[in-house]
PASE-487599 format. One record per residue (C-alpha): x, y, z. Coordinates in nm, 3 decimals, padded with zeros to 5 digits. Layout:
% residues N
{site {X,Y,Z}} ...
This chain:
% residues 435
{site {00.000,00.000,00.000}} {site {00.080,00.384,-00.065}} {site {-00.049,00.534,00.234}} {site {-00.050,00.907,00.329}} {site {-00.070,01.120,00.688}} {site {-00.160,01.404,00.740}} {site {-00.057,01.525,01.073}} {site {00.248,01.282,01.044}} {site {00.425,01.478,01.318}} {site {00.165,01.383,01.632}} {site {00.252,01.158,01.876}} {site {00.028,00.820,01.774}} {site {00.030,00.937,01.410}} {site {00.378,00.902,01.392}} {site {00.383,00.543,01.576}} {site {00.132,00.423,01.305}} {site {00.339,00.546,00.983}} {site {00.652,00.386,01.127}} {site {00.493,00.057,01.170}} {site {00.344,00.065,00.833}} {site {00.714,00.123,00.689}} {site {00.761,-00.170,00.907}} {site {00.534,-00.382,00.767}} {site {00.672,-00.347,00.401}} {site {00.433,-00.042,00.329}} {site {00.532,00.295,00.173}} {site {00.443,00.581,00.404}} {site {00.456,00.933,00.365}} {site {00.277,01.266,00.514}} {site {00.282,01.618,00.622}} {site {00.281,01.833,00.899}} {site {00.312,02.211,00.963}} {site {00.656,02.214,01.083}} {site {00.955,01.970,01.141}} {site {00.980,01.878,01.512}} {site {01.207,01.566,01.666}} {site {00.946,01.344,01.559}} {site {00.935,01.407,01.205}} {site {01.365,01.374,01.163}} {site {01.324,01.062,01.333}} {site {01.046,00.986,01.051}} {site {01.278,01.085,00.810}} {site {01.517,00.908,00.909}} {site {01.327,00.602,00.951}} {site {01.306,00.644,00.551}} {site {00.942,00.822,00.553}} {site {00.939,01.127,00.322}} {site {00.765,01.441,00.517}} {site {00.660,01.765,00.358}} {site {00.564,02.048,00.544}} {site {00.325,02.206,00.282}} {site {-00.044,02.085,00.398}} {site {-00.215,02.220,00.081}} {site {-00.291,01.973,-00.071}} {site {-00.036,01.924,-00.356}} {site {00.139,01.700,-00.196}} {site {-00.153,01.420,-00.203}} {site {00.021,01.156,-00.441}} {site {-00.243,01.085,-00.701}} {site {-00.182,00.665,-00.688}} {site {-00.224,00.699,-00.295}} {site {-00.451,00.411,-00.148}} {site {-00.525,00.548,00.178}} {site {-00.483,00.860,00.327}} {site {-00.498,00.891,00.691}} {site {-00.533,01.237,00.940}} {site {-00.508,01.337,01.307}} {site {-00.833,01.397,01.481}} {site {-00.705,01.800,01.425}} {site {-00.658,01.792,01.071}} {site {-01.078,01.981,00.974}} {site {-01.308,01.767,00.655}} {site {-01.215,02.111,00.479}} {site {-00.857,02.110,00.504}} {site {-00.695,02.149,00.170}} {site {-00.536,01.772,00.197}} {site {-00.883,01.602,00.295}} {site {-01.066,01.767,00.001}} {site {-00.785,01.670,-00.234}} {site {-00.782,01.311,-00.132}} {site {-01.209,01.311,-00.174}} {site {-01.143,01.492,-00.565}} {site {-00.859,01.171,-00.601}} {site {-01.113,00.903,-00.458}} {site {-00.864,00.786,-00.193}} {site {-00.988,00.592,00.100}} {site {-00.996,00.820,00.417}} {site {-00.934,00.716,00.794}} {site {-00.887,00.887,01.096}} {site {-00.597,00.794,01.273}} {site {-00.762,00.591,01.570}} {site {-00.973,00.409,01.255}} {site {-00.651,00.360,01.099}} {site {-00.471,00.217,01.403}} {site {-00.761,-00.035,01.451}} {site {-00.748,-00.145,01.061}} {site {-00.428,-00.238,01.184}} {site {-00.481,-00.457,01.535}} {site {-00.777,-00.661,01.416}} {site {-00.570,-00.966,01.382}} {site {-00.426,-00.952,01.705}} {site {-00.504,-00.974,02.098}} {site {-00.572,-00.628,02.214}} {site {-00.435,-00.454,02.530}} {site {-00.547,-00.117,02.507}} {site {-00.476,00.160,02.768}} {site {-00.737,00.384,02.872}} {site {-00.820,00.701,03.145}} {site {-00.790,01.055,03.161}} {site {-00.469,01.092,03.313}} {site {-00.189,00.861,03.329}} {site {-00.250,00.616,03.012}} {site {00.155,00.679,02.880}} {site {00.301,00.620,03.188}} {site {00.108,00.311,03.216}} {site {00.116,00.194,02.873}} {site {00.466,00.186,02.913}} {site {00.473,00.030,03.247}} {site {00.288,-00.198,03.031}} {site {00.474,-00.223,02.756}} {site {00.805,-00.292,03.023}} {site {00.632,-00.550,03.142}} {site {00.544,-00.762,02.856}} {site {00.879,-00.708,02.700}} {site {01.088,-00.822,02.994}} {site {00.880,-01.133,03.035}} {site {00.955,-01.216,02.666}} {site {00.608,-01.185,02.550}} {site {00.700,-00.960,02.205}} {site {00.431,-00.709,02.142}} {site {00.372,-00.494,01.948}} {site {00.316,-00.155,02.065}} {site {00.188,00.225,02.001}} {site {00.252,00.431,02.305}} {site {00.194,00.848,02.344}} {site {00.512,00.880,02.464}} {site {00.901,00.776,02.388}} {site {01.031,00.516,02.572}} {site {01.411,00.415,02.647}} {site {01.254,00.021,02.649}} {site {01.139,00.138,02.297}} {site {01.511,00.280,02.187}} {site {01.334,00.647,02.240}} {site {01.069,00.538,02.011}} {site {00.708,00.518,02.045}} {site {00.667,00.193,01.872}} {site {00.754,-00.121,01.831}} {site {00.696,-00.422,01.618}} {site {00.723,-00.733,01.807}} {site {00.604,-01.080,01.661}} {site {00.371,-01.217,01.876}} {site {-00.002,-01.215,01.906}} {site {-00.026,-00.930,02.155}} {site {-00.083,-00.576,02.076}} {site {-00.076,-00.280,02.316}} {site {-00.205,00.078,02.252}} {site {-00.264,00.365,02.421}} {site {-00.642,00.400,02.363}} {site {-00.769,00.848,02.383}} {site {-01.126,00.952,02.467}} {site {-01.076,01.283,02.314}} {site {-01.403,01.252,02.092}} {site {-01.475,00.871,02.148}} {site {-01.143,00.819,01.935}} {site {-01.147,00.521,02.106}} {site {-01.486,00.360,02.046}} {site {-01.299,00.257,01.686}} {site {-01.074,-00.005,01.914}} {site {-01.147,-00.342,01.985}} {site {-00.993,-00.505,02.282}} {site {-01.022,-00.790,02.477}} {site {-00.820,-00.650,02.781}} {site {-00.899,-00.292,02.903}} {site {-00.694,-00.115,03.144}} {site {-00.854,00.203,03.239}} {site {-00.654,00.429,03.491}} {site {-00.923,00.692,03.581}} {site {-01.205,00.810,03.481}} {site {-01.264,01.188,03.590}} {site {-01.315,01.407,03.335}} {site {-01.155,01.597,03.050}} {site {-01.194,01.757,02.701}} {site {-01.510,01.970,02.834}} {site {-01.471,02.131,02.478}} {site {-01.610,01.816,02.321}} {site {-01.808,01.625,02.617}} {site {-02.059,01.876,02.810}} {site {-02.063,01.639,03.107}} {site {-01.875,01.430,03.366}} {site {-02.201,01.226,03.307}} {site {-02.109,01.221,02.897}} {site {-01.760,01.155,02.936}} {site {-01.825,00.860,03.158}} {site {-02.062,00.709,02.976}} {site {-01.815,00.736,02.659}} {site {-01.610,00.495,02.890}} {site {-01.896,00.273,02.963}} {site {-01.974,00.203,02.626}} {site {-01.574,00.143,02.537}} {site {-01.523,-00.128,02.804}} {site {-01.863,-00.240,02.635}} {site {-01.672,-00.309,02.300}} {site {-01.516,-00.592,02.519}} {site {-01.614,-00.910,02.426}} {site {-01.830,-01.083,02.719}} {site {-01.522,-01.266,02.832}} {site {-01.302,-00.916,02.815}} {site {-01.158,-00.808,03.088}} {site {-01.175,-00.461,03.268}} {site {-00.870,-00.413,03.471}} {site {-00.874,-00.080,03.709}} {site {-00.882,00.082,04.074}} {site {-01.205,00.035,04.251}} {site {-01.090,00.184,04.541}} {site {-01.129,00.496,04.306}} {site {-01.528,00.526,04.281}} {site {-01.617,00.659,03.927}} {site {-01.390,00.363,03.798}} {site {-01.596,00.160,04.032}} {site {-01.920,00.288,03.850}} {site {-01.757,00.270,03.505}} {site {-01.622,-00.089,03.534}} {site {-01.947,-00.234,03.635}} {site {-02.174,-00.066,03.422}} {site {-01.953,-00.241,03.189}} {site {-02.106,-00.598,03.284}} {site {-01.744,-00.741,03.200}} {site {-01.466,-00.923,03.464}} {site {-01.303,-00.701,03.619}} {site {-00.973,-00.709,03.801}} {site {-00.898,-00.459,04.096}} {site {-00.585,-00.365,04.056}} {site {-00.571,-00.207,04.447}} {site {-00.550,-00.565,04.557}} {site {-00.183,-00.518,04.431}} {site {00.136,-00.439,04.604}} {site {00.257,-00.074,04.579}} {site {00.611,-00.145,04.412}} {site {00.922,00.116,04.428}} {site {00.996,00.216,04.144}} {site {01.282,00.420,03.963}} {site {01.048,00.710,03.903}} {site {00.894,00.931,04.224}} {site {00.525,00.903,04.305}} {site {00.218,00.769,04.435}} {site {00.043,00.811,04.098}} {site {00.361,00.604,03.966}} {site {00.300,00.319,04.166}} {site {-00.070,00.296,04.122}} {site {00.007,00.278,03.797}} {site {00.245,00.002,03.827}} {site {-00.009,-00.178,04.044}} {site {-00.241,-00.191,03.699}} {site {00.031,-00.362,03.489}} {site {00.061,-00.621,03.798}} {site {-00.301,-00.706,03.734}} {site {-00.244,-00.757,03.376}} {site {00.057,-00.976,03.437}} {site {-00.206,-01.243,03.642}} {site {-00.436,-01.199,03.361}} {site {-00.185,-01.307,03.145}} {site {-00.022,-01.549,03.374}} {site {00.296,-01.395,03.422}} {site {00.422,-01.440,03.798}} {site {00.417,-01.169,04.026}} {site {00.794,-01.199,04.105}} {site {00.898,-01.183,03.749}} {site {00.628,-00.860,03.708}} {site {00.805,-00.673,03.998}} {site {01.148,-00.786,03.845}} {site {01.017,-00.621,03.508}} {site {00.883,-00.279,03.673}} {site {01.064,-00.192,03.939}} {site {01.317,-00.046,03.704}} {site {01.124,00.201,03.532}} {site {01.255,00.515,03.483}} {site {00.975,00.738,03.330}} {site {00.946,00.817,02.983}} {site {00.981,01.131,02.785}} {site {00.805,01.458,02.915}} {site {00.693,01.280,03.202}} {site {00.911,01.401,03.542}} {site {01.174,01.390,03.263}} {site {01.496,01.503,03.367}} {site {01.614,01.698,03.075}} {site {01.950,01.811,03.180}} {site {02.101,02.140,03.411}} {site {02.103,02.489,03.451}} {site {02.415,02.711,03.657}} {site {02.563,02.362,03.706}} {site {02.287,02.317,04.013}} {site {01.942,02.359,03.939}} {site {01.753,02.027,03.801}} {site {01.549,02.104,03.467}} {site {01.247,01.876,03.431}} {site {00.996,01.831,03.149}} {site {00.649,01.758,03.186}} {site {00.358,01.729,03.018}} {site {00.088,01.747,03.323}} {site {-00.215,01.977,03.172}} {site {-00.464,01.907,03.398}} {site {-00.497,01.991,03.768}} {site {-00.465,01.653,03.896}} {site {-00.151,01.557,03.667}} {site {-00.011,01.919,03.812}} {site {-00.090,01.781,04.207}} {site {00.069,01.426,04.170}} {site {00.395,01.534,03.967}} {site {00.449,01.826,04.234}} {site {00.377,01.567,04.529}} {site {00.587,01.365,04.392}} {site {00.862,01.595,04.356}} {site {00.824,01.747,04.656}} {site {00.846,01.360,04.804}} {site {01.184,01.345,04.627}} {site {01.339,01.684,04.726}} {site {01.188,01.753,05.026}} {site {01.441,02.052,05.130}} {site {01.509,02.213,04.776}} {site {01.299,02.480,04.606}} {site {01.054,02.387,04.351}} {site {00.982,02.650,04.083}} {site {00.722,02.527,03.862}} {site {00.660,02.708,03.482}} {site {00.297,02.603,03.378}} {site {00.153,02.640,03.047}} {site {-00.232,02.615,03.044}} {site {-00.307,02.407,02.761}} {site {-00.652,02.540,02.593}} {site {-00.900,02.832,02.750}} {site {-01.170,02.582,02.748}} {site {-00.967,02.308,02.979}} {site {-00.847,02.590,03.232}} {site {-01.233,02.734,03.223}} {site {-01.351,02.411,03.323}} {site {-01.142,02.290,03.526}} {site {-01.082,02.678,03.718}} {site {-01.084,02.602,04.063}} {site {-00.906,02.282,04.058}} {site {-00.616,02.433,03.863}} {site {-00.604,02.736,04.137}} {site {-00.571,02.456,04.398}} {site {-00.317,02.217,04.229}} {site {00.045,02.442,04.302}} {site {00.080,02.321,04.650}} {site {00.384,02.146,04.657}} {site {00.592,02.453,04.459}} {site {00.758,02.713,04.609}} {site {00.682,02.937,04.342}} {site {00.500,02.903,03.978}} {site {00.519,03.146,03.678}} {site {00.224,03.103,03.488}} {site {00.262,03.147,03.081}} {site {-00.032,03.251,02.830}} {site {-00.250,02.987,02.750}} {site {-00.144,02.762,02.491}} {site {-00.447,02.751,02.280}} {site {-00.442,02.404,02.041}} {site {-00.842,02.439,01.983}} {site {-00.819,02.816,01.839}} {site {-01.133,02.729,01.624}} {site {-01.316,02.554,01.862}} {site {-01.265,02.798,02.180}} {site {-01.546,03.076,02.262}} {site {-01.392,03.199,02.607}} {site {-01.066,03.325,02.711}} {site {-00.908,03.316,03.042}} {site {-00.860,03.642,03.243}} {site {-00.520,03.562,03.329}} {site {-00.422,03.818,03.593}} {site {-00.716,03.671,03.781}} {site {-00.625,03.315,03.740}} {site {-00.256,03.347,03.882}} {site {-00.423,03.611,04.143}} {site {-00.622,03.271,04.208}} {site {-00.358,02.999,04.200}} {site {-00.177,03.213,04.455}} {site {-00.441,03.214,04.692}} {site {-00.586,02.888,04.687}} {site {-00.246,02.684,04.658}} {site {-00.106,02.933,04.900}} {site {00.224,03.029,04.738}} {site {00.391,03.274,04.533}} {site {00.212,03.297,04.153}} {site {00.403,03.517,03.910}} {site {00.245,03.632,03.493}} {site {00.493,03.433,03.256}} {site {00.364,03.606,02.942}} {site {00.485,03.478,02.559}} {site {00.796,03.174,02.669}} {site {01.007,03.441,02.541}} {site {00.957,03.727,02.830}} {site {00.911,03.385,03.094}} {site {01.258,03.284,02.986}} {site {01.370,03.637,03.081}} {site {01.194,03.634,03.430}} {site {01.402,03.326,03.543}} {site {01.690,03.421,03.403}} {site {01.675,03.811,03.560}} {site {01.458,03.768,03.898}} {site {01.310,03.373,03.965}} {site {01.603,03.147,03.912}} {site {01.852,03.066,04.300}} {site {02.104,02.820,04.348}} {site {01.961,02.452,04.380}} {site {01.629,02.506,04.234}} {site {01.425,02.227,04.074}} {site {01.288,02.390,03.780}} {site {01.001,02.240,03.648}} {site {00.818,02.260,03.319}} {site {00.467,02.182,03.267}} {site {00.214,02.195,03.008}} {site {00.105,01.980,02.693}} {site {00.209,02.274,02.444}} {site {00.543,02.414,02.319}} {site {00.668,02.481,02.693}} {site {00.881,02.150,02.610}} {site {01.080,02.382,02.415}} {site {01.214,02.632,02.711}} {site {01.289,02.358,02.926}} {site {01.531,02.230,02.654}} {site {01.678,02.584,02.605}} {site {01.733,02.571,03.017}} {site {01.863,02.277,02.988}} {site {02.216,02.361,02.905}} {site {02.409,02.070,03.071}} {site {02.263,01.719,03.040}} {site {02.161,01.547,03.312}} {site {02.362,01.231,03.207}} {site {02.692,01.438,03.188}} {site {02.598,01.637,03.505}} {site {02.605,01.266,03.714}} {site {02.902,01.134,03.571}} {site {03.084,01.461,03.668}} {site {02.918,01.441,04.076}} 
């Protein structure tokens, strides 16, 4: 097959062209601009072009394929209708592609990398082979976010974000929470739930649901679902080689898969308890002056924010934390407003950046931001400071935020990634081999 994306550049998009070049296919796509992802694409022999209007559609294409942001009136899309091509979304794409094997998919509103991963670890270590499409890059994965294995078993990270995932269809479900996100599309914790519901209903009847009960609306979720379920809280909290409580409830879920799949407990522990994290998730990215820690993450929502800053704060009790928080869409911070003002606890200080706004066609509010870090001071009682563009933040820490021994922390689902890299003068590797 010919096949084209459109969007190449996104994090599962670019999984599902590389394991179609895999697989003997010819891939190619677009995007707006090249990013880390698409060299690696390139390099990986895919052709990308970063011209989306549509002359770039190869007439003898047999399938073209787009991200869930690429519009029906985008100059590609109406090319590829004029040429007759087949068109998929991405998530219809990536399930073309699993329906001959055993699905694992990986579910929830906050956490699904991290555990798809764990996951992903797991399996690997315990020589079961799968093949995998993850959100995230992964040492395991040689800092990819795929792999091809040859056995029956594939895992996926599986998003809500407009019932992507009611295309999937797995016979294992592992759903990490269920409490509500992407207010833009679903007008309702009641909506969004029941878009869960009726995924762990594309389970066959001897599926299984594996999740926390101890966490109630996964405890209503899973058995509306009518399916087996397996409570992962019956599982021993494992150290791990990453800090957190959210970490090791995590790890606890990829325990319960490893009974479901008969895997013994002592080999599973063997298998996790090494993890590290994966990219842009309490990354450490390297060092600033010699002594203050730069980490990357990509917590947008306010209980991501609360668990990565607990967990820091577990891990450097006595140092400074200076968090730099991009809100990632108006609609999100909206929503979510008090929550978000309540999340900054466990920082010493956070500078607050304009909202990084992904959904520009789909947003109808905008966020007062003098009042929202006015807020976040307040109600997570500590000192809140206006970023601005990432250009005039950088300046602030440079000129006024920035002491000796800080753990600087970057947060946010948008282009923040990009200052912590520019902060991130020394690596971290290079900084612990000179200690």
């Amino acid at each position: 097959m010919k096949i084209y994306c459109s969007g190449i550049g996104g994090i599962g998009l670019s999984a599902y062209a590389s394991l179609q070049k895999e697989m003997g296919n010819e891939v190619l796509g677009s995007d707006r601009h090249q990013t880390p992802l698409t060299q690696e694409l390139e390099a990986h022999g895919i052709q990308v072009v970063f011209n989306q209007d549509g002359s770039q559609v190869p007439d003898d294409c047999d399938l073209f394929v787009f991200t869930e942001a690429i519009p029906i009136s985008a100059p590609e899309r109406l090319r590829a209708s004029e040429l007759g091509i087949v068109q998929m979304s991405y998530p219809e794409a990536l399930s073309k592609l699993t329906d001959s094997y055993t699905v694992i998919a990986v579910c929830g509103t906050h956490g699904k990398s991290s555990t798809t991963a764990m996951a992903a670890r797991l399996l690997i270590e315990t020589g079961r082979d799968p093949t995998v499409v993850v959100g995230t890059k992964m040492t395991e994965l040689g800092g990819r976010n795929w792999r091809r294995g040859d056995s029956s078993l594939f895992l996926i990270e599986a998003c809500e974000y407009r019932k992507s995932f009611h295309f999937y269809n797995p016979q294992i479900i592992i759903m990490t929470n269920c409490d509500g996100d992407h207010f833009d599309y679903y007008k309702s914790l009641e909506l969004y739930q029941e878009s869960f519901v009726d995924f762990l209903k594309r389970l066959p009847q001897s599926g299984t649901v594996i999740t926390h009960l101890q966490d109630a609306d996964c405890d209503k979720v899973a058995r509306a679902s009518d399916r087996d379920i397996i409570d992962a809280d019956q599982f021993p909290l494992i150290d791990l080689q990453t800090p957190g409580l959210h970490m090791k409830q995590n790890a606890q879920l990829a325990l319960a898969l490893a009974e479901k799949l008969t895997i013994s407990q002592e080999d599973a522990i063997a298998a996790l308890a090494p993890f590290a994290g994966t990219w842009r998730r309490m990354e450490q990215k390297g060092y600033y002056r010699d002594d203050v820690l730069v980490i990357d993450d990509y917590a947008h929502h306010p209980k991501e924010i609360r668990a990565t800053l607990n967990a820091l704060r577990s891990r450097y009790p006595k140092r400074r934390i200076v968090c730099v928080y991009q809100p990632h869409t108006h609609n999100r911070t909206i929503e979510l407003y008090s929550q978000f003002t309540e999340s900054f606890t466990d920082a010493d200080l956070v500078l607050v950046t304009n909202v990084y706004d992904a959904r520009s066609d789909t947003e109808t509010e905008t966020v007062d931001m003098p009042k929202f870090v006015e807020d976040i001071a307040k109600n997570s009682n500590m000192t809140a400071l206006t970023g601005g563009t990432l250009a005039a933040a950088k300046h602030v820490l440079e000129t006024s935020v920035i002491q000796p021994e800080d753990i600087l922390i970057f947060m946010g689902a948008g282009d923040i990634t990009d200052l912590a890299g520019e902060f991130a003068i020394r690596t971290a590797m290079a900084s612990r081999e000179s200690e």
